[in-house]
C-alpha positions as CSV (number, residue, x, y, z in Angstrom):
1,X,122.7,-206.6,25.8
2,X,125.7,-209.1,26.0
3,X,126.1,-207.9,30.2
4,X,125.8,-211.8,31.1
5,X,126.2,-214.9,29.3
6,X,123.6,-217.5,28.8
7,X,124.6,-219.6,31.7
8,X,125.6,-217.0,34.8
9,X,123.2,-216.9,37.5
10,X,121.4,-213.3,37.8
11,X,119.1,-212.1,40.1
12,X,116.3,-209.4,39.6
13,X,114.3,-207.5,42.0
14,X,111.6,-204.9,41.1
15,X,112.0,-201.7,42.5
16,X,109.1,-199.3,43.7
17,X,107.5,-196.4,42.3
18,X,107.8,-196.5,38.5
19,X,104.8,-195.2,37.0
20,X,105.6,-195.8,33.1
21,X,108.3,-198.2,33.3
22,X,109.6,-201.6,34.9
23,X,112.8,-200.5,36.9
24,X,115.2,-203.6,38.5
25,X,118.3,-204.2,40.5
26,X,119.9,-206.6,38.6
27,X,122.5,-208.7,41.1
28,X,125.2,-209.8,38.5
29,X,128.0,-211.7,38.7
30,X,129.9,-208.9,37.8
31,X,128.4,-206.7,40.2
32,X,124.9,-204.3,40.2
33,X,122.9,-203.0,37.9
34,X,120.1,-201.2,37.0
35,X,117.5,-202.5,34.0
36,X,114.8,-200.7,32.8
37,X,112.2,-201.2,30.8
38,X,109.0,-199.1,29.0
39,X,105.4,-199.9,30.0
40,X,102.7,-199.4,27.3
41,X,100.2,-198.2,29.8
42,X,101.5,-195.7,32.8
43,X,100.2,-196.7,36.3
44,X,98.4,-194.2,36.8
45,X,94.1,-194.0,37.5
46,X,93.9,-192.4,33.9
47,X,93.8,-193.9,30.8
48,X,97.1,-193.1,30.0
49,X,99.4,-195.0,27.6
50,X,102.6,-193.7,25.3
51,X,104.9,-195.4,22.9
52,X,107.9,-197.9,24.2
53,X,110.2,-196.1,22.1
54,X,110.3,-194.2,23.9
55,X,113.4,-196.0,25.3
56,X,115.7,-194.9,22.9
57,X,115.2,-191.2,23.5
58,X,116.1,-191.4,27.0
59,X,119.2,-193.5,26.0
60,X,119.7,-190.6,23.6
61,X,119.7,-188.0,26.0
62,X,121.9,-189.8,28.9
63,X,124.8,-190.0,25.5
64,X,124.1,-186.1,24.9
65,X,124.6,-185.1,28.8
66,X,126.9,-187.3,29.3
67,X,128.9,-185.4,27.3
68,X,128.0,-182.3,29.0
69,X,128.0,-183.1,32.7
70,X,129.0,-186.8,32.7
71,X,128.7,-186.6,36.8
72,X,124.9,-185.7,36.3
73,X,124.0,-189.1,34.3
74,X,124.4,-192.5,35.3
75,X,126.8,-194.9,33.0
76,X,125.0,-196.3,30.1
77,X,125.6,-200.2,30.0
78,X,123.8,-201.7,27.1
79,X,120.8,-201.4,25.2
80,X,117.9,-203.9,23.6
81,X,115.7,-201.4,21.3
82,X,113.6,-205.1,20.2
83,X,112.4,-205.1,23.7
84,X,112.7,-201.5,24.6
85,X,114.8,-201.7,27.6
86,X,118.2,-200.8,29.0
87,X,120.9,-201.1,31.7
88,X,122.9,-198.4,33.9
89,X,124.8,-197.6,36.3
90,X,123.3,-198.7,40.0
91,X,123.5,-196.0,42.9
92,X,123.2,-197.3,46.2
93,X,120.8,-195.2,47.9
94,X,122.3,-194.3,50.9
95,X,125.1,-192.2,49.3
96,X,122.4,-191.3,46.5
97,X,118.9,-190.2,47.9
98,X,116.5,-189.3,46.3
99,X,115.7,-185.7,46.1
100,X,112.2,-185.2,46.7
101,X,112.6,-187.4,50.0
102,X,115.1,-185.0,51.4
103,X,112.5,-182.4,50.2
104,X,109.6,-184.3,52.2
105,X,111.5,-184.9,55.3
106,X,112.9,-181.6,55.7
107,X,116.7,-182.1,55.1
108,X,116.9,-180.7,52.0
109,X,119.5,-177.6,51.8
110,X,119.2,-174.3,49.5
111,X,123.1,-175.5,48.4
112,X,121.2,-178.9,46.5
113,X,118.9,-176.7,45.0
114,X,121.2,-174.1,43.4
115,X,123.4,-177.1,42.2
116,X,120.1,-178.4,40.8
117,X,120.3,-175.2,38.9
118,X,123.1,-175.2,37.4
119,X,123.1,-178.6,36.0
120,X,120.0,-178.1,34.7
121,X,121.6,-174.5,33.3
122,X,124.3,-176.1,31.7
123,X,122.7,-179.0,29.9
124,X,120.2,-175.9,28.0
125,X,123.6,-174.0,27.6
126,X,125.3,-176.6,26.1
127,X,122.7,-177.8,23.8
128,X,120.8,-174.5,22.5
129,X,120.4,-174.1,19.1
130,X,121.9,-177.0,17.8
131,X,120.6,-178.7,14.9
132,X,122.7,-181.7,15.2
133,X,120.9,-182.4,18.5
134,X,117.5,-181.4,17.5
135,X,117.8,-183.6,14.7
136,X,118.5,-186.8,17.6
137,X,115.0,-186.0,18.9
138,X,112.0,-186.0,17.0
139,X,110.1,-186.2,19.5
140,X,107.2,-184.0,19.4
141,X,104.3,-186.0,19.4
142,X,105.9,-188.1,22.2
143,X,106.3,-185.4,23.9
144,X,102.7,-183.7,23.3
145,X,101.5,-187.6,24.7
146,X,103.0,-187.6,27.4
147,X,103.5,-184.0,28.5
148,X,101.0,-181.4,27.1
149,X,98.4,-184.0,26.6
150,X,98.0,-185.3,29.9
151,X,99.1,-182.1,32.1
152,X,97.9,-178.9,30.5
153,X,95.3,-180.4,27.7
154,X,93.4,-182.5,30.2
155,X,93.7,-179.6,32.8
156,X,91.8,-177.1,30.1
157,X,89.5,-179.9,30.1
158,X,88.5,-179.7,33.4
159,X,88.6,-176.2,33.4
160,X,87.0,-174.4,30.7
161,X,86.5,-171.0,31.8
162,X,90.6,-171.1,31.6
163,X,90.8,-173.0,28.3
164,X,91.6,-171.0,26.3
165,X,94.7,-169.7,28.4
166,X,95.9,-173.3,28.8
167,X,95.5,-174.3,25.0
168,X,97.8,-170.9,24.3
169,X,100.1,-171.7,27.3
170,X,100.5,-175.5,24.9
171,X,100.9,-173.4,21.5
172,X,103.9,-171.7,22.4
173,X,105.4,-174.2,24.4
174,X,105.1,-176.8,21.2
175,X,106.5,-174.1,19.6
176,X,109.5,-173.6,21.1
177,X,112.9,-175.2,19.6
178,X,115.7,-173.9,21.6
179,X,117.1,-176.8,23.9
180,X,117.6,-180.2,24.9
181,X,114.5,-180.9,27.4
182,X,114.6,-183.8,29.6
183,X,110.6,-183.3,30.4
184,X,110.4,-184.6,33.4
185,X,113.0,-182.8,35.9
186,X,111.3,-183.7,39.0
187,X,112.7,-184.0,43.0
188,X,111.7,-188.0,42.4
189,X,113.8,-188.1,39.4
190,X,117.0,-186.2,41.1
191,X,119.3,-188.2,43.4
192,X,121.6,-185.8,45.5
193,X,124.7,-187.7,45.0
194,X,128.1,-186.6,47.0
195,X,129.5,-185.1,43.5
196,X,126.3,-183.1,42.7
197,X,123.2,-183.9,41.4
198,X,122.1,-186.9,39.1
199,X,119.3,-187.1,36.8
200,X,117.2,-190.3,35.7
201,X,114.0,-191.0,33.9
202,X,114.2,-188.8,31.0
203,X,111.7,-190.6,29.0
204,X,109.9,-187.6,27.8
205,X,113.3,-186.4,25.6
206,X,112.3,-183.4,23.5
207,X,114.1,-180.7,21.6
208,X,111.8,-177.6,22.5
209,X,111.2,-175.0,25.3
210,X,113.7,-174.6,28.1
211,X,111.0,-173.5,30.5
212,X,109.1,-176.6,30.5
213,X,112.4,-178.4,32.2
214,X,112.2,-175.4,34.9
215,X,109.0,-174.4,35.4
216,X,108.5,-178.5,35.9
217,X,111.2,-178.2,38.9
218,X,110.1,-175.4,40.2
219,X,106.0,-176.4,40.4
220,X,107.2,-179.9,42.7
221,X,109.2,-176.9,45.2
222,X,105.3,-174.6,45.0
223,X,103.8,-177.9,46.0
224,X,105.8,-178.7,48.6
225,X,105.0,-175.1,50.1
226,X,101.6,-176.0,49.6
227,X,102.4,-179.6,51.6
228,X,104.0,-177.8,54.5
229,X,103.3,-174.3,54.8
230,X,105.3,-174.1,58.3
231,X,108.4,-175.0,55.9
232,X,107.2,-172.6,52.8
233,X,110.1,-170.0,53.3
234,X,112.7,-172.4,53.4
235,X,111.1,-174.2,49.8
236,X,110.9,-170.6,48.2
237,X,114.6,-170.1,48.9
238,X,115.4,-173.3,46.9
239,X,113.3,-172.2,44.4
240,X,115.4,-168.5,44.3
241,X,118.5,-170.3,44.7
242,X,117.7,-172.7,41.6
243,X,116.7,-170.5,39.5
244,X,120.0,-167.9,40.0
245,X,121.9,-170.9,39.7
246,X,120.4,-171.9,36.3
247,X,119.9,-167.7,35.2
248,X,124.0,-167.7,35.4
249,X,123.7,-170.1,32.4
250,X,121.4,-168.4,29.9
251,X,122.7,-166.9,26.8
252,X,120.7,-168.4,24.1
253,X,118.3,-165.9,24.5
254,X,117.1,-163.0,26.6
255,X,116.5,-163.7,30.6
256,X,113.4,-161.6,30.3
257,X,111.6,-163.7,27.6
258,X,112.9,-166.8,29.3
259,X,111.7,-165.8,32.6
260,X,108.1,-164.4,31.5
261,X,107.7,-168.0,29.3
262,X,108.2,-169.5,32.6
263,X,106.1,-167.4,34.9
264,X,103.3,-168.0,32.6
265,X,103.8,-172.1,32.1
266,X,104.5,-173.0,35.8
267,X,100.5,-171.9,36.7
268,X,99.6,-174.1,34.7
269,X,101.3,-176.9,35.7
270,X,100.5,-176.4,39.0
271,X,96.3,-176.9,37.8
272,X,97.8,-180.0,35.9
273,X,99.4,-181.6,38.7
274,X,96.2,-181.3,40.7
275,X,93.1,-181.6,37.8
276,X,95.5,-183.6,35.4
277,X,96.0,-187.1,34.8
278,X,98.9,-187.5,37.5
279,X,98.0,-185.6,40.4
280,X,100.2,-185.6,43.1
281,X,99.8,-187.6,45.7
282,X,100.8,-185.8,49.0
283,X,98.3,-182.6,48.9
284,X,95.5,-182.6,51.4
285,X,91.9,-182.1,49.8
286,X,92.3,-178.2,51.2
287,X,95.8,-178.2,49.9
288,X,94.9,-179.0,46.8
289,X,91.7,-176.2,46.4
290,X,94.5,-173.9,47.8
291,X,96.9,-174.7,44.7
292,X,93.7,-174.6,42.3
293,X,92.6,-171.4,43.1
294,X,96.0,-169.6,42.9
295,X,96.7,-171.4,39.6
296,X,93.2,-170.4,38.4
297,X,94.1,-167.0,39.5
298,X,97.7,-166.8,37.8
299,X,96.3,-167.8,34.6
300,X,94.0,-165.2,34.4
301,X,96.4,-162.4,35.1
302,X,100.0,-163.8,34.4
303,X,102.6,-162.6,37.1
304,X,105.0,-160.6,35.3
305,X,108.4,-162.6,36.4
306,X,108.8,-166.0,38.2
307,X,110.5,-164.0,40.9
308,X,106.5,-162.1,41.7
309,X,104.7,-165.7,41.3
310,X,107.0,-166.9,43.4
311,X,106.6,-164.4,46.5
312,X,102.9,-164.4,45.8
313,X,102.5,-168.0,46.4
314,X,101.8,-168.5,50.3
315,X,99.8,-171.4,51.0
């Protein structure tokens, strides 16, 4: 990538918690660094493995929101497509933690969320309807690996008495070609910097449905409530608070279809992220029957807005 020259000293050390990629501090000469790197195979239990193209896409969509919000994305330094890696901007974690830890310790404020929001709003606003941009991400069968296949399609799998719900819940979200997606806008992939949130890890790149990118958000708040249920109150604010932020933003197309897309796609990944191949890893074994049976129960009979799933979620 031309960062160092042959003969300066670097150093690298692995940082925890990639699941599908090798992620380093790089010490350089010039300063720090971050390097990452595509896995074949995800760590994960599962049999799970994805293209390391997948690289290029995620490149792709830092360049496209950087142009949008260039605060949300960190710097792109250089990339090697050959080995399917690149370098960024380093944050130093204590002025940039990470999200979902300020979410699990309880410091987390509704004023994070709602800027959450509307970052997320504006990158959808910005890119809606574009052909140019669809056209920078063909990424639907990437996407379907690592997304639909893994979350909702193995979820039908282990439920199928709600099968056939799931499977249509998949058609129309394949379906979808409205926005940039980033795929995988989760607390762990947020850092709540001091000039507003930043995003990472958008592997999972697609030009599709908007409501995958917030019903994905707004599931890891549900499970949190499910987590803590003293605390439930303060994560369903966030979630109210992120989604006015982000509703201020849509014009592409009708709230109300927006909205009921939503309601109906956030059940379901609630069942993926406990029956699907990357459950998460906090939830208590009652926690967990608690979040099946309401997801079970949503799919069946589809709550009409994400405002009434919301309020009728109380672990």
């Amino acid at each position: 990538m031309k960062i160092v020259s042959a003969n300066q000293q670097i150093a690298l050390t692995p940082l925890a918690g990639g699941v599908s990629s090798d992620i380093y501090r790089a010490d350089l000469p010039s300063g720090v660094v971050c390097v990452k790197r595509a896995l074949p195979r995800l760590r994960v239990a599962a049999d799970w493995t994805a293209p390391v193209d997948r690289n290029r896409y995620e490149v792709e969509w830092m360049r496209v929101v950087g142009a949008v919000v260039p605060s949300a994305v960190p710097a792109l330094l250089g990339e090697d497509r050959i080995a399917s890696a690149f370098a960024m901007e380093w944050f130093p974690p204590g002025r940039y933690p990470v999200w979902k830890a300020k979410l699990m310790d309880g410091t987390a404020a509704e004023a994070i969320a709602a800027r959450v929001g509307d970052v997320l709003g504006r990158i959808h606003a910005a890119t809606a309807d574009r052909r140019d941009i669809a056209e920078r991400f063909p990424t639907d069968a990437l996407f379907h690996a690592l997304r639909l296949d893994p979350y909702l399609v193995t979820a039908a799998r282990a439920h199928p008495d709600r099968a056939e719900r799931l499977y249509a819940v998949v058609a129309v979200t394949a379906s979808t070609k409205r926005t940039l997606v980033h795929g995988d806008f989760s607390p762990k992939n947020i850092l709540a910097g001091p000039d507003g949130p930043v995003v990472l890890d958008a592997e999972c790149a697609w030009f599709g449905d908007p409501a995958f990118d917030l019903a994905f958000v707004l599931n890891h708040l549900l499970l949190k409530a499910a987590w803590q249920p003293p605390r439930q109150a303060s994560y369903r604010a966030m979630a109210e608070a992120l989604v006015a932020a982000y509703r201020a933003h849509v014009r592409w197309e009708p709230w109300p279809a927006l909205d009921a897309r939503t309601a109906a796609l956030l059940p379901a990944l609630m069942l993926a992220r406990v029956d699907g191949k990357s459950p998460v890893e906090y939830l208590s074994d009652v926690s967990r029957a608690l979040v099946r049976t309401f997801a079970r129960e949503a799919l069946s009979a589809p709550p009409a807005s994400l405002a009434d799933l919301v309020h009728s979620f109380a672990p």
